[in-house]
Backbone as JSON Lines, residues from 0, in Angstrom:
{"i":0,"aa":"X","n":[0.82,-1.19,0.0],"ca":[0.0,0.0,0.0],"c":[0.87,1.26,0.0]}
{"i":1,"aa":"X","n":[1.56,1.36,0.74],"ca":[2.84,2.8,0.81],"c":[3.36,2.84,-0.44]}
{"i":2,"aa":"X","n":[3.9,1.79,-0.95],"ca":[4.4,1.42,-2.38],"c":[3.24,2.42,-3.78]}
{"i":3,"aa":"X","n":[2.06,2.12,-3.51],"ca":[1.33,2.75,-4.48],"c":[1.0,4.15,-3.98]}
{"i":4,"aa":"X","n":[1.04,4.84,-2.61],"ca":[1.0,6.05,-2.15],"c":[2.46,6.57,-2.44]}
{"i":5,"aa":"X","n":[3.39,5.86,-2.37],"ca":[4.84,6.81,-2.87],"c":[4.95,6.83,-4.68]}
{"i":6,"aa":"X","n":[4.25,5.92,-5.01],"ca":[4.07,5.89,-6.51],"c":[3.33,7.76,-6.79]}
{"i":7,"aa":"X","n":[2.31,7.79,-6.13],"ca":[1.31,8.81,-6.44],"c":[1.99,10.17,-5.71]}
{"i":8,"aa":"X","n":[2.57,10.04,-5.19],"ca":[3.48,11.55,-4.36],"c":[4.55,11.08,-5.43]}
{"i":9,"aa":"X","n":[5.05,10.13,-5.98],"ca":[6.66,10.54,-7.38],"c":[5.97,11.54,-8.58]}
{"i":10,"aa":"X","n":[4.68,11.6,-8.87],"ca":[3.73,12.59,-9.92],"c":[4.23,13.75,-9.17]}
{"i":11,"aa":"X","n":[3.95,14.4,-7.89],"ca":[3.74,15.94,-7.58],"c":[5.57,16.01,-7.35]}
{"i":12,"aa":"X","n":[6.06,15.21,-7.07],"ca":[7.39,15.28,-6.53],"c":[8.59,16.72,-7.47]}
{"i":13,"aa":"X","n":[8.49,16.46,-8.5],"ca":[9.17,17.29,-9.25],"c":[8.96,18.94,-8.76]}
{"i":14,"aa":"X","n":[7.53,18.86,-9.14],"ca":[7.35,20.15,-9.33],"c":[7.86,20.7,-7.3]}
{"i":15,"aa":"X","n":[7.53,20.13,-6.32],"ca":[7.79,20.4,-4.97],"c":[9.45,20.63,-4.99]}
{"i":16,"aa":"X","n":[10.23,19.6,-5.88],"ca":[11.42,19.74,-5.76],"c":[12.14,21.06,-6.19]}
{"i":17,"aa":"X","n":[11.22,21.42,-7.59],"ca":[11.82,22.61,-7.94],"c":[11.68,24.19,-7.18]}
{"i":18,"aa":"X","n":[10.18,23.84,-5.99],"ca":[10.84,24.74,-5.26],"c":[11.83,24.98,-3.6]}
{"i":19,"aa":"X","n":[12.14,23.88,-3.91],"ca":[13.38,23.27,-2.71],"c":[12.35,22.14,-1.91]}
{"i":20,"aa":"X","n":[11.79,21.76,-2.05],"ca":[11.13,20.6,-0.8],"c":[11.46,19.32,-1.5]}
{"i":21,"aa":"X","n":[11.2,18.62,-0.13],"ca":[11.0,17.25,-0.81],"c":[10.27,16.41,0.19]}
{"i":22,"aa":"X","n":[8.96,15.42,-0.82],"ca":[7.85,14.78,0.12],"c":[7.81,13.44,0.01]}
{"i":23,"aa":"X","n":[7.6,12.88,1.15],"ca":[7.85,11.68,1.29],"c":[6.79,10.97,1.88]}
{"i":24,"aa":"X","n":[6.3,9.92,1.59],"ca":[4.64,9.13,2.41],"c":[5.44,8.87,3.48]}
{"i":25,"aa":"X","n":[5.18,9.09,4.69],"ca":[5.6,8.91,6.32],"c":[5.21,7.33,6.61]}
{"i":26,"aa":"X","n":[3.37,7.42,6.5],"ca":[3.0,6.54,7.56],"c":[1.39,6.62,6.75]}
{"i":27,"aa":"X","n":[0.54,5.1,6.87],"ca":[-0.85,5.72,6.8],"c":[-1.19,4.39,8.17]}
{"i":28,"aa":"X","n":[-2.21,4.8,8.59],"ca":[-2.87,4.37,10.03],"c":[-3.74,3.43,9.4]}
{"i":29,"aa":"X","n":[-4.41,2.6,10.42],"ca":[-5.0,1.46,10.2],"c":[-6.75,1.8,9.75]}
{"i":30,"aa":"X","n":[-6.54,3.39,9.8],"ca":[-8.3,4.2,9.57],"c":[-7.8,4.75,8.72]}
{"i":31,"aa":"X","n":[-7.07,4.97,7.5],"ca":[-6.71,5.24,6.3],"c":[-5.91,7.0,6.72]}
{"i":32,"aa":"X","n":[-5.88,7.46,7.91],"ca":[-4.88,8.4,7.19],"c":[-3.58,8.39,6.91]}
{"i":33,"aa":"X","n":[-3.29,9.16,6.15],"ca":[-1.56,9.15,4.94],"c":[-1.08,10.55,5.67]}
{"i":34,"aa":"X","n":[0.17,10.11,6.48],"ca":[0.79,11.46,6.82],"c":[2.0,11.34,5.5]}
{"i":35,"aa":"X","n":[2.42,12.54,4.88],"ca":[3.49,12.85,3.9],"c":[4.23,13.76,4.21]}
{"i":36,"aa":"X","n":[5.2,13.93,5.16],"ca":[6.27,14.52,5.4],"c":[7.02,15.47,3.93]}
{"i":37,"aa":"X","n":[6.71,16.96,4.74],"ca":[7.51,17.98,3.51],"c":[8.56,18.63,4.59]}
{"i":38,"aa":"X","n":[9.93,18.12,3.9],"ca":[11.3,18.73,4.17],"c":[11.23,19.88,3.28]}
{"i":39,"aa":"X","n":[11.85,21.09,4.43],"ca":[11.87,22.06,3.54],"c":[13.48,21.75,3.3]}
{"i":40,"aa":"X","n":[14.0,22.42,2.44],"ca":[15.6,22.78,2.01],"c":[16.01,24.1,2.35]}
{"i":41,"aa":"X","n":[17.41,24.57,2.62],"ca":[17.99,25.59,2.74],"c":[17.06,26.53,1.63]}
{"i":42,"aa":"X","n":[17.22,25.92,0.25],"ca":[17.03,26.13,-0.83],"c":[15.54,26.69,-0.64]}
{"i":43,"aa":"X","n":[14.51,26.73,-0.22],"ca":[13.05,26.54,-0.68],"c":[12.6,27.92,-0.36]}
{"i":44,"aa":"X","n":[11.57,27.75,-1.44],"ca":[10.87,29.24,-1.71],"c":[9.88,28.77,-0.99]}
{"i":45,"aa":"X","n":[9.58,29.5,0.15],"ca":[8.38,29.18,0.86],"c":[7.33,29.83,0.52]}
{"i":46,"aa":"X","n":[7.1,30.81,0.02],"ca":[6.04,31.46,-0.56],"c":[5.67,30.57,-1.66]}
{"i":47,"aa":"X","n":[5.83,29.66,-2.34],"ca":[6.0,29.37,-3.22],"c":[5.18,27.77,-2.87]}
{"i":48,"aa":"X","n":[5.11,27.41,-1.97],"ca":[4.4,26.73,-1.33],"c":[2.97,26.77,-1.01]}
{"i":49,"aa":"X","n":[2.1,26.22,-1.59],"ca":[0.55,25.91,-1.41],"c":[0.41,25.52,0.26]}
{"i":50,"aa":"X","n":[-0.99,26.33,0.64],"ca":[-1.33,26.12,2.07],"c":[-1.54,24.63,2.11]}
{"i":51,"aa":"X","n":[-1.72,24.36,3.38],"ca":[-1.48,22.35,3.58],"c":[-2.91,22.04,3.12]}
{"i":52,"aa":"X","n":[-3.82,23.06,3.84],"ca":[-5.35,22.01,3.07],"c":[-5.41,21.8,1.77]}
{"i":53,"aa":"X","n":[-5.07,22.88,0.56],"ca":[-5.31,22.72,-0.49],"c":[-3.91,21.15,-0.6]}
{"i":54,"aa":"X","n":[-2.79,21.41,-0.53],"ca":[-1.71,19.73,-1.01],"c":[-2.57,19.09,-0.46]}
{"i":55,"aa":"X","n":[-3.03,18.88,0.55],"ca":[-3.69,17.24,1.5],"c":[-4.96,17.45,0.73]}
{"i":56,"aa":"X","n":[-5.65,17.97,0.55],"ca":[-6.94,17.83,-0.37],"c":[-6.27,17.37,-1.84]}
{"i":57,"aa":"X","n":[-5.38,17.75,-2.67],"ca":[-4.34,17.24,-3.7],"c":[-4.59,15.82,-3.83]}
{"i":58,"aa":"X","n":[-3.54,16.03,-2.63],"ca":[-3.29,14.63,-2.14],"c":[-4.15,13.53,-1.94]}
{"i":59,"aa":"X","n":[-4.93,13.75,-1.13],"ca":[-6.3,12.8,-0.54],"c":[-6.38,12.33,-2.09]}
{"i":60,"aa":"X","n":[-7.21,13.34,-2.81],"ca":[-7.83,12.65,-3.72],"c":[-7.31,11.88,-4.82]}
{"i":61,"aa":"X","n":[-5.77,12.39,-5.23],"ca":[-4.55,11.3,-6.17],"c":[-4.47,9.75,-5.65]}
{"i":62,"aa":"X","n":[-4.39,10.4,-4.05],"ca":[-4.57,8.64,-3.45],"c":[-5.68,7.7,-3.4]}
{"i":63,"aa":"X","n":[-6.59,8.55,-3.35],"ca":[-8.01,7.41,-2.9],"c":[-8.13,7.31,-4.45]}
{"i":64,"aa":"X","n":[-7.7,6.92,-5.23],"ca":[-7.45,6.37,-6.93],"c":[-6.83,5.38,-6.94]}
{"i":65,"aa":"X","n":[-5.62,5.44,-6.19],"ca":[-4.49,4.27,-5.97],"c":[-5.11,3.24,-4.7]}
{"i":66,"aa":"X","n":[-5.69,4.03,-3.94],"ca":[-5.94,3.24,-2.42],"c":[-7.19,4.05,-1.85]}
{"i":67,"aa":"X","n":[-8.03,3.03,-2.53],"ca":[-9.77,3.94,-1.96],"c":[-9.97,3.54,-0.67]}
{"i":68,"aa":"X","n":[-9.08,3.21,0.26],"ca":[-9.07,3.08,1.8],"c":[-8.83,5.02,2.25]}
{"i":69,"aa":"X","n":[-8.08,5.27,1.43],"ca":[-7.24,6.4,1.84],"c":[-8.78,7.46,2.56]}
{"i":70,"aa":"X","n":[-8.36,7.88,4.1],"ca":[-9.33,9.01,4.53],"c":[-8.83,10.1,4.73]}
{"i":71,"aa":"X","n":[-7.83,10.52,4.53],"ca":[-7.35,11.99,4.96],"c":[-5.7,11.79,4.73]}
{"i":72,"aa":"X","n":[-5.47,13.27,4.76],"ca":[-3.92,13.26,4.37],"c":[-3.71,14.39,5.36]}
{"i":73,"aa":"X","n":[-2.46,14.04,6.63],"ca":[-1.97,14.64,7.04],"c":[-0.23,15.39,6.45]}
{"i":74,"aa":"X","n":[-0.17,16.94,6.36],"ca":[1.18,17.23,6.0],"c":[2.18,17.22,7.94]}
{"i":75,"aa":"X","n":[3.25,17.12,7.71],"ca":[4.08,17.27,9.04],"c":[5.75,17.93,8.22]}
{"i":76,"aa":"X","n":[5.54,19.11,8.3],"ca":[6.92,19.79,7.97],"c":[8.24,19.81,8.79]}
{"i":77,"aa":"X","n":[9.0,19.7,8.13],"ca":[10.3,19.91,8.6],"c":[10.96,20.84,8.11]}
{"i":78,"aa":"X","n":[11.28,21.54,8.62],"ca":[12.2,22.94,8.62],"c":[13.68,22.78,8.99]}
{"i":79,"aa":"X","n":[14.91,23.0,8.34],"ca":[16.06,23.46,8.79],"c":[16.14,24.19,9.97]}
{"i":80,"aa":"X","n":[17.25,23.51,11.07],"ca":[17.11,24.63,11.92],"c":[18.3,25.76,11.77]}
């Protein structure tokens, strides 16, 4: 199952990369939510970055295509310190 949720986050991956991030499927729970961890980079245009409901709404719905278990998509950022 992670296998076909990291399949569906390698589609948005590029474009996140080009503005310094990079996202990764974390974890999904046994009640279908998908946490996807966004590293920011030294590099990253944070403005440049979509608010989390609109990616996890993105998100949710790319996945529940691949994995109609999928109920929600949590983001969990990481920032440089």
């Amino acid at each position: 199952m992670l296998e076909d949720l990291d399949r569906v986050v390698n589609e948005f991956r590029p474009g996140f990369d080009a503005d310094g991030f990079d996202v990764v499927v974390e974890s999904i729970d046994p009640g279908g939510l998908v946490v996807v961890r966004v590293r920011h980079r030294p590099d990253a245009c944070e403005e440049c970055l979509m608010p989390d409901d609109t990616i996890a709404a993105i998100f949710k719905t790319a996945m529940r295509r691949a994995v109609p278990g999928v109920t929600g998509v949590e983001l969990r950022h990481e920032r440089p310190a």
